[in-house]
C-alpha positions as CSV (number, residue, x, y, z in Angstrom):
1,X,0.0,0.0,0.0
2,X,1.2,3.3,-1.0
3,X,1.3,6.7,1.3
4,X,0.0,9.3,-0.3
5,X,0.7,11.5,2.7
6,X,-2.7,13.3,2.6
7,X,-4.5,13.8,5.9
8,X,-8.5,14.3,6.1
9,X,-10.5,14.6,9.7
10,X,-13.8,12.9,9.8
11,X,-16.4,16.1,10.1
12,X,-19.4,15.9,12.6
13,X,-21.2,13.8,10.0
14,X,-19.1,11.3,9.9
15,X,-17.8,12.4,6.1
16,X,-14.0,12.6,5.1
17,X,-13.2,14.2,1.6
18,X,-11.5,12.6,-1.0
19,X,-9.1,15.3,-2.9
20,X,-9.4,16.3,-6.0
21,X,-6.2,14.8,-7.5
22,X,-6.9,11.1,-5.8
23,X,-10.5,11.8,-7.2
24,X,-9.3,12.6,-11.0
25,X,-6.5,10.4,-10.8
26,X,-8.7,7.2,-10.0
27,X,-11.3,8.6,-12.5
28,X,-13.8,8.5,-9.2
29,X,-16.6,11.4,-10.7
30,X,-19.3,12.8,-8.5
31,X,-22.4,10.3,-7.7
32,X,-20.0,7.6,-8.7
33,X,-20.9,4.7,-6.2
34,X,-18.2,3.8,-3.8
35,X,-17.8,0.0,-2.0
36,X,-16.6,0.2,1.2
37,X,-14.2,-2.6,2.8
38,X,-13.1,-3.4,6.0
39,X,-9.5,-4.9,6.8
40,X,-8.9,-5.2,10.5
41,X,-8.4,-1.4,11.3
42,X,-8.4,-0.5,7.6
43,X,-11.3,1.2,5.7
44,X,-10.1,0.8,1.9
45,X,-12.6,2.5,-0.7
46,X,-12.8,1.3,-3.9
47,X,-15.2,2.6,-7.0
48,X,-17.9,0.0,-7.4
49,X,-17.8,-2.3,-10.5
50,X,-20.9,-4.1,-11.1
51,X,-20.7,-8.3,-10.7
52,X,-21.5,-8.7,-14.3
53,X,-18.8,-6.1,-15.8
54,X,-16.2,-7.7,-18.1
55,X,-12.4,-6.9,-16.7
56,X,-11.4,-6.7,-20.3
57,X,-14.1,-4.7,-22.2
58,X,-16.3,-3.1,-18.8
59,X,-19.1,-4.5,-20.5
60,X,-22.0,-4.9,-18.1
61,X,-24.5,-7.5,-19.3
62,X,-26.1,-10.7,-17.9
63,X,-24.5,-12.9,-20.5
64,X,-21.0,-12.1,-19.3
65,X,-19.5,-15.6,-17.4
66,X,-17.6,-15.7,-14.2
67,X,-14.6,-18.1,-14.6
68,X,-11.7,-19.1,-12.0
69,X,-11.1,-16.5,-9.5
70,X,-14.1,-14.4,-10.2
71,X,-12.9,-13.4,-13.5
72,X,-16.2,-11.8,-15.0
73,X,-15.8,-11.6,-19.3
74,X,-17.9,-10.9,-21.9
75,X,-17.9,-12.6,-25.4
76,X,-15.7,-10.1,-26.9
77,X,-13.2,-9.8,-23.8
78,X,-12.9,-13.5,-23.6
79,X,-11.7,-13.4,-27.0
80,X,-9.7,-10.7,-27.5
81,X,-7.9,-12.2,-24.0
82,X,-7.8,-15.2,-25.7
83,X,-6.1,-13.8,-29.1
84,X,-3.4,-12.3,-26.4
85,X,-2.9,-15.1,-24.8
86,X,-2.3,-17.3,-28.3
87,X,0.5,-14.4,-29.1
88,X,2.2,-14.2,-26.1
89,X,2.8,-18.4,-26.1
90,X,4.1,-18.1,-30.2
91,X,6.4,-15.1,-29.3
92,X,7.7,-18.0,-26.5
């Protein structure tokens, strides 16, 4: 985990600002949805990605398939990762 060495206080409402240059460099955007995680005394804040959202394409859709490790791809991602994956073993 990385320091950023930014320091927020939590306001009466329990709120803590996220700075502009995390916020643009993260491409978080206002109303985006946040998930909130708990790891013993860390809160870790990630942008929330939908269960059906391909990690290649960020395709959402109901026809996308979950595979090993909760790898979520569409057609086209599994493909495309596919194609990359023939290329790298022939450059071998």
């Amino acid at each position: 985990m990385k320091s950023t060495g930014i320091v927020r206080k939590v306001d009466h409402l329990g709120r803590i600002v996220v700075p502009k240059e995390l916020r643009r460099s993260l491409n978080i955007n206002e109303n985006d949805p946040m998930e909130v995680f708990v790891d013993g005394e860390k809160v870790i804040l990630q942008k929330y990605r939908p269960a059906k959202e391909c990690l290649v394409t960020g395709e959402i859709d109901d026809e996308n398939k979950e595979y090993a490790g909760g790898i979520v791809l569409s057609q086209q991602g599994a493909d495309q990762l596919l194609k990359e994956l023939q290329e790298a073993l022939n450059k071998q």
